[in-house]
Backbone as CSV, one residue per row, in Angstrom:
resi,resn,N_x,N_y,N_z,CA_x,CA_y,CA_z,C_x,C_y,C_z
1,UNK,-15.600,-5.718,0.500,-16.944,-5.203,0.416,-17.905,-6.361,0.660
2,UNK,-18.661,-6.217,1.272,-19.830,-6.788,1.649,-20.887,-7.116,0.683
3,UNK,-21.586,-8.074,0.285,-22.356,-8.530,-1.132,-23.390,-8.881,-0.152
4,UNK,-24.687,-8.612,0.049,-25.975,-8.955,0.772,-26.273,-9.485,-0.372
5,UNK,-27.578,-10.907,-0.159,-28.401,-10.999,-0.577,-29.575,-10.258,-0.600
6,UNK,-30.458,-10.012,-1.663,-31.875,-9.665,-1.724,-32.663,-10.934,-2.753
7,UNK,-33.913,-10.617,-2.067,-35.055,-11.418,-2.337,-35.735,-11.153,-4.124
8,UNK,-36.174,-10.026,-3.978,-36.319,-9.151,-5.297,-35.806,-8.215,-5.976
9,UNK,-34.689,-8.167,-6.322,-34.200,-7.170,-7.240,-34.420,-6.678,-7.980
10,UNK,-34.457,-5.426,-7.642,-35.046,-4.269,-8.662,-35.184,-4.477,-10.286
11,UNK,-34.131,-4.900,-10.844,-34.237,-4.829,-12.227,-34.624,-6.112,-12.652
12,UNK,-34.929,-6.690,-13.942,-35.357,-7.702,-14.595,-34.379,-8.321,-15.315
13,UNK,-33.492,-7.416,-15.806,-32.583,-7.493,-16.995,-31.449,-7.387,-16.739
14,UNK,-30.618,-8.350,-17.037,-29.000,-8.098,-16.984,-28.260,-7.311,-18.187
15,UNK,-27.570,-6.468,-18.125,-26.433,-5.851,-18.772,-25.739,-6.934,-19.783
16,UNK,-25.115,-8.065,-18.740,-24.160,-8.669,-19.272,-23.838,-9.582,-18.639
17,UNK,-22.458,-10.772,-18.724,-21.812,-11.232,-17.830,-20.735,-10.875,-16.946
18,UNK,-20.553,-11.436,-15.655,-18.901,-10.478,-15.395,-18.528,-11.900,-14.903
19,UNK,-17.531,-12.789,-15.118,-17.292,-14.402,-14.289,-18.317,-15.098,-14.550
20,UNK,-18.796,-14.752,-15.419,-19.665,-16.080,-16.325,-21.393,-15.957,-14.815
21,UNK,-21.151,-14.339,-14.274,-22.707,-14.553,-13.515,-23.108,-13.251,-14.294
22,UNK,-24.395,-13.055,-14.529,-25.225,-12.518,-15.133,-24.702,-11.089,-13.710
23,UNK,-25.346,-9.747,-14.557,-25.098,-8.780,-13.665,-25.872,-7.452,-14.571
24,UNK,-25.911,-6.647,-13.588,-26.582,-5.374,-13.909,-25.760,-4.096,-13.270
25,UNK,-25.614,-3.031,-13.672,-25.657,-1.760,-12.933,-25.768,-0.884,-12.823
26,UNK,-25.608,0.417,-11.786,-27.048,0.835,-11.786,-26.185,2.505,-11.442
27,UNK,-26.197,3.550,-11.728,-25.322,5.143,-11.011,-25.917,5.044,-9.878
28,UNK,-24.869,4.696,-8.755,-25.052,4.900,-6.964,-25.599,6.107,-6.798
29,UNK,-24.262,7.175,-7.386,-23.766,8.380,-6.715,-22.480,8.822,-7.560
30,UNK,-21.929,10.038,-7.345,-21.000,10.634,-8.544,-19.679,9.637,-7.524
31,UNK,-19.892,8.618,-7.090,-18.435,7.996,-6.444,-18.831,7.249,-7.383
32,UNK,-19.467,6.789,-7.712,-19.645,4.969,-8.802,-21.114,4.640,-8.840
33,UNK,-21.497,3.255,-9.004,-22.669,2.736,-9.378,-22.233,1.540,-8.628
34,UNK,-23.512,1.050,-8.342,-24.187,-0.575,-7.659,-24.258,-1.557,-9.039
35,UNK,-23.861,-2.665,-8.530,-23.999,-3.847,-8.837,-24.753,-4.940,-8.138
36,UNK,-25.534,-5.756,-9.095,-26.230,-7.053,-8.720,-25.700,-8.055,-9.690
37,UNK,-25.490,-9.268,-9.141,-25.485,-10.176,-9.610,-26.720,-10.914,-9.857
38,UNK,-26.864,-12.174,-10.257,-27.757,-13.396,-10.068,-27.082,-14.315,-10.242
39,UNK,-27.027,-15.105,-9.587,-26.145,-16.287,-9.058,-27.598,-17.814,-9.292
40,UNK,-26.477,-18.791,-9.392,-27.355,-20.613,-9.269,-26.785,-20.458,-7.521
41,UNK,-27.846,-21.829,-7.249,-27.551,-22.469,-6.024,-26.123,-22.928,-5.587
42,UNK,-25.313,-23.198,-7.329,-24.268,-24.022,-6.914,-22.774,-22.708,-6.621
43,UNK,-23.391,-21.547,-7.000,-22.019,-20.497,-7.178,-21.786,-20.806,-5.252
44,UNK,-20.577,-20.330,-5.607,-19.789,-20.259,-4.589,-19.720,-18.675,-3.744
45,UNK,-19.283,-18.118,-2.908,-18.713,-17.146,-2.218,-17.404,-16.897,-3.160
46,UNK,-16.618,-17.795,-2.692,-14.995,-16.911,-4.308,-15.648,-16.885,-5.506
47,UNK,-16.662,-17.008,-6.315,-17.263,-17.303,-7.334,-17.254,-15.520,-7.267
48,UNK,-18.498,-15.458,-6.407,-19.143,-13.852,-6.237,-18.153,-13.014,-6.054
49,UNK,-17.496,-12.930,-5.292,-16.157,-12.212,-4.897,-15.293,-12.170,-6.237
50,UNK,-14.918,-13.243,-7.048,-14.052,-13.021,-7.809,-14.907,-11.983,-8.939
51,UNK,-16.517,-12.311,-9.044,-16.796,-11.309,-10.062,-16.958,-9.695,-9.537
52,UNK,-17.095,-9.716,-8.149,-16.906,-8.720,-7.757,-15.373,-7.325,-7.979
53,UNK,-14.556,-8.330,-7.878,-13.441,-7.674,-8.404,-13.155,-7.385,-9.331
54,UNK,-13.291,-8.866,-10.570,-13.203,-8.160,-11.734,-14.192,-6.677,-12.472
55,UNK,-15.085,-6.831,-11.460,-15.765,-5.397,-12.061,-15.404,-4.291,-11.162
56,UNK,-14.981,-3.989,-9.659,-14.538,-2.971,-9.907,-12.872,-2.600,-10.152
57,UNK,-12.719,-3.739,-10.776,-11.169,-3.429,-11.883,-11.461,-2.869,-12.918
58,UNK,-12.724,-3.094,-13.541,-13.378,-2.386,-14.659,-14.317,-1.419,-14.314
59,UNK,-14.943,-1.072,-13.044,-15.699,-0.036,-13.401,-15.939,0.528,-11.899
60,UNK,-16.245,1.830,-11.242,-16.060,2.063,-10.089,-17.136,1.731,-9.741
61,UNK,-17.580,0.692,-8.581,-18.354,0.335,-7.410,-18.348,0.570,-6.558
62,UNK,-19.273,0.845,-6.020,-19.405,1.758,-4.532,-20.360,0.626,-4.120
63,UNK,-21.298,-0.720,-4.716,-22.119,-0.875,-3.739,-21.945,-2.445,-4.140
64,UNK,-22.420,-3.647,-3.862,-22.666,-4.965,-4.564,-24.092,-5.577,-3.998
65,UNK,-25.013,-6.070,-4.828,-25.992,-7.252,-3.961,-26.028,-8.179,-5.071
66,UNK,-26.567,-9.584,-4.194,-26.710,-10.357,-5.289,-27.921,-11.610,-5.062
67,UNK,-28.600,-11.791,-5.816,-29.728,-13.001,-5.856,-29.815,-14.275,-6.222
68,UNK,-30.457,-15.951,-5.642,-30.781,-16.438,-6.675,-31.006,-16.750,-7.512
69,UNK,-31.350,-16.917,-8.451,-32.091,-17.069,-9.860,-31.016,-16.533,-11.029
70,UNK,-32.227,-15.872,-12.094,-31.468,-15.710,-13.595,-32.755,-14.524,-13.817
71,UNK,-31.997,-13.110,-14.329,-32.675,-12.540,-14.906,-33.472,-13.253,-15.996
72,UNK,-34.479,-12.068,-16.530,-35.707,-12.064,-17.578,-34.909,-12.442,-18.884
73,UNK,-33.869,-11.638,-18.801,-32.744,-11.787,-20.638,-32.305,-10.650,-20.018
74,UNK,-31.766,-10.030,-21.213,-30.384,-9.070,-21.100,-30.991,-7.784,-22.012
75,UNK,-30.808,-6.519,-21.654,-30.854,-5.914,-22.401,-29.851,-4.957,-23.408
76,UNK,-28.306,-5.318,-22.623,-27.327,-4.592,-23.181,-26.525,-6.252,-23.505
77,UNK,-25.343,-6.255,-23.763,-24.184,-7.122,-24.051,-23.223,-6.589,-23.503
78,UNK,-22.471,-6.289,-22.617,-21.883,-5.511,-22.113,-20.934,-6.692,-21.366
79,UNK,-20.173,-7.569,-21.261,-19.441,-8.163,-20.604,-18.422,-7.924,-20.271
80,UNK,-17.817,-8.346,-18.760,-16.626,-7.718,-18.334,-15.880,-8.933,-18.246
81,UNK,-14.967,-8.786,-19.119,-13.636,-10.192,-18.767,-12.924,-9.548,-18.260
């Protein structure tokens, strides 16, 4: 699956962690829900990818994007190891 960057992402607030990157998500469609990350300068591509998997090992994804920066704070605790 394909992970685009975006500039502004919709939400403010992360869920949780999934691979130690902050993340949110969101009901796509009755197939699954979208995911965003927020990533540092220094994450990697296998970084993103690996959290990519571990979440849809945990939860069905149908979509991924991911940004620069660091959400506002968190509003759930929700982490996926």
């Amino acid at each position: 699956m394909r992970i685009p960057q975006i500039n502004n992402p919709e939400y403010e607030k992360a869920e949780g962690y999934c691979n130690g990157l902050p993340y949110n998500t969101e009901l796509a469609s009755s197939a699954g829900c979208s995911i965003h990350f927020w990533v540092g300068l220094d994450t990697t591509s296998a970084d993103l990818n690996m959290a990519l998997h571990k979440a849809r090992c945990a939860r069905d994804i149908v979509s991924a994007t991911y940004s620069i920066g660091s959400p506002a704070g968190f509003w759930a605790d929700q982490d996926i190891n």
